[in-house]
N, C-alpha and C positions, 0 to 999 in steps of 0.2 A: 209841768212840762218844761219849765222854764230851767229848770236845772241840767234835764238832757240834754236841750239846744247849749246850755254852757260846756259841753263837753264836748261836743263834735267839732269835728276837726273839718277848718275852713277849706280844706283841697282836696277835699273827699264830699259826694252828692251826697244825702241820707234820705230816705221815705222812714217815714215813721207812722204805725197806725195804731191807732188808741182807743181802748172799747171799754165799757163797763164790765168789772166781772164782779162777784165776790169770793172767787176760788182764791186759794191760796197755792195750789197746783193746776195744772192743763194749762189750757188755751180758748178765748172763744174763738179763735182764728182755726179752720177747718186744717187737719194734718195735711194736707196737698199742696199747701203754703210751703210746711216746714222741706218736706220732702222736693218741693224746687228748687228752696235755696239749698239744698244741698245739694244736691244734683247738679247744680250752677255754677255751687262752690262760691256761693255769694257769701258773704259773711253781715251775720245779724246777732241781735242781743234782745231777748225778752226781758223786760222791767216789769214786775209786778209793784203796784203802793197801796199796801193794802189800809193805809191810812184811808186814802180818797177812793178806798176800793175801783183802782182803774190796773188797764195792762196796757202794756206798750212793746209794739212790737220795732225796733229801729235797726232798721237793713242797709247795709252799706255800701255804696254801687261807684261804680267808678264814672266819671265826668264824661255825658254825653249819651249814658243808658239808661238814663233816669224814667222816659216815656215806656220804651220797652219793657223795664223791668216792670215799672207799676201795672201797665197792661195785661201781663201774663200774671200777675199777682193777682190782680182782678178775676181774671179768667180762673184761678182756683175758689172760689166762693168766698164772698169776704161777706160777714154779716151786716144786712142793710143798717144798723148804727153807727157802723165804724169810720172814725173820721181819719183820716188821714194829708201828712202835711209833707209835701219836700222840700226838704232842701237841697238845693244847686251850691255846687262849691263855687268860692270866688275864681273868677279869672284872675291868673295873672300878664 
């Protein structure tokens, strides 16, 4: 995970949420996810590593709707293993 935190950009918030799969395609993240952020018009990126057989779902939100967005994220079904971590952009 330590490679995606190196790429996110510090004045931008991010959630990121990471589950086990061993797919190579889908999601274990329920479709009601995908279809929010789009609907939101949020912008996200699925990482598969099929090395460490993990998926990452990192969603990009703008500074200060970081509670809300996770919330209603939640509110679409997320699988009881999924961890998830945010990040808050820096102040300047």
């Amino acid at each position: 995970m330590d490679w995606i935190k190196k790429g996110l950009d510090p004045g931008v918030s991010y959630i990121v949420f990471e589950n086990e799969t061993a797919r190579p395609h889908g999601s274990a993240l329920a479709p009601r996810i995908y279809e929010f952020l789009e609907q939101e018009k949020i912008g996200w990126q699925q990482v598969i590593d099929m090395d460490l057989s993990r998926e990452y779902l990192v969603v990009k939100v703008r500074p200060g709707r970081e509670d809300r967005i996770l919330g209603k994220i939640m509110g679409c079904g997320i699988p009881e293993k999924t961890i998830y971590t945010v990040y808050k952009a820096e102040e300047v």
